[in-house]
C-alpha positions in Angstrom: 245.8 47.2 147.4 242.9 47.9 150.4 242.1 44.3 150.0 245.8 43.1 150.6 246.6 45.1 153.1 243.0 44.3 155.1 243.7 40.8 154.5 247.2 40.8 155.7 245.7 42.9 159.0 242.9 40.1 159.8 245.0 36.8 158.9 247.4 38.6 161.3 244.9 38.7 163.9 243.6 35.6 163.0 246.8 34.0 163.4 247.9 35.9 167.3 244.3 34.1 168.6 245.0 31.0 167.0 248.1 31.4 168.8 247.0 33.0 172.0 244.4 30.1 172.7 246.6 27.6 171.7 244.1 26.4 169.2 247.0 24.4 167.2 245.8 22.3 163.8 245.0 22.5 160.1 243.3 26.0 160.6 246.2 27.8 162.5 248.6 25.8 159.9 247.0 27.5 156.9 246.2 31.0 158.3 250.1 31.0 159.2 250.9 30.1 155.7 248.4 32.8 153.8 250.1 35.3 156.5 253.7 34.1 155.2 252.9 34.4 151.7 251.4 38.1 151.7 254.3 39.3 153.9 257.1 37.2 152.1 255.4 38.5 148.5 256.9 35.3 147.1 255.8 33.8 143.5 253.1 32.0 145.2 251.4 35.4 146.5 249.9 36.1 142.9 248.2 33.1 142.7 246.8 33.7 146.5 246.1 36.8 146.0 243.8 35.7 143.2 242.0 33.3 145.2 241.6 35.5 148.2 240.2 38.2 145.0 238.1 36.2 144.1 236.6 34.7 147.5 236.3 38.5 148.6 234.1 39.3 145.1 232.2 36.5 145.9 230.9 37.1 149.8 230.7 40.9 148.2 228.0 39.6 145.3 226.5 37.1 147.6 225.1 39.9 150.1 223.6 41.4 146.6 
């Protein structure tokens, strides 16, 4: 649950810069989507959530 909640705090960020410099494309597009999906908690959220596990076990090994 750390993990979700971290990531929901730094895609939120992510997203109010993306915003704030008006840096509008495929980046802002899919940092506002991964920030819908963990706040909406739809179906889609497991399979996100498992990715986003997964990416965050690999940049964890890869400093090992």
């Amino acid at each position: 649950m750390v993990l979700t909640v971290s990531a929901l705090a730094l895609l939120g960020l992510f997203l109010v810069l993306l915003l704030r410099f008006k840096s509008l494309g495929i980046g802002a597009a899919l940092v506002a989507v991964l920030f819908g999906f963990y706040l909406a908690r739809t179906s889609a959220a497991d399979s996100i959530d498992q990715i986003m596990t997964a990416l965050s076990d690999t940049i964890r090994d890869f400093g090992n």
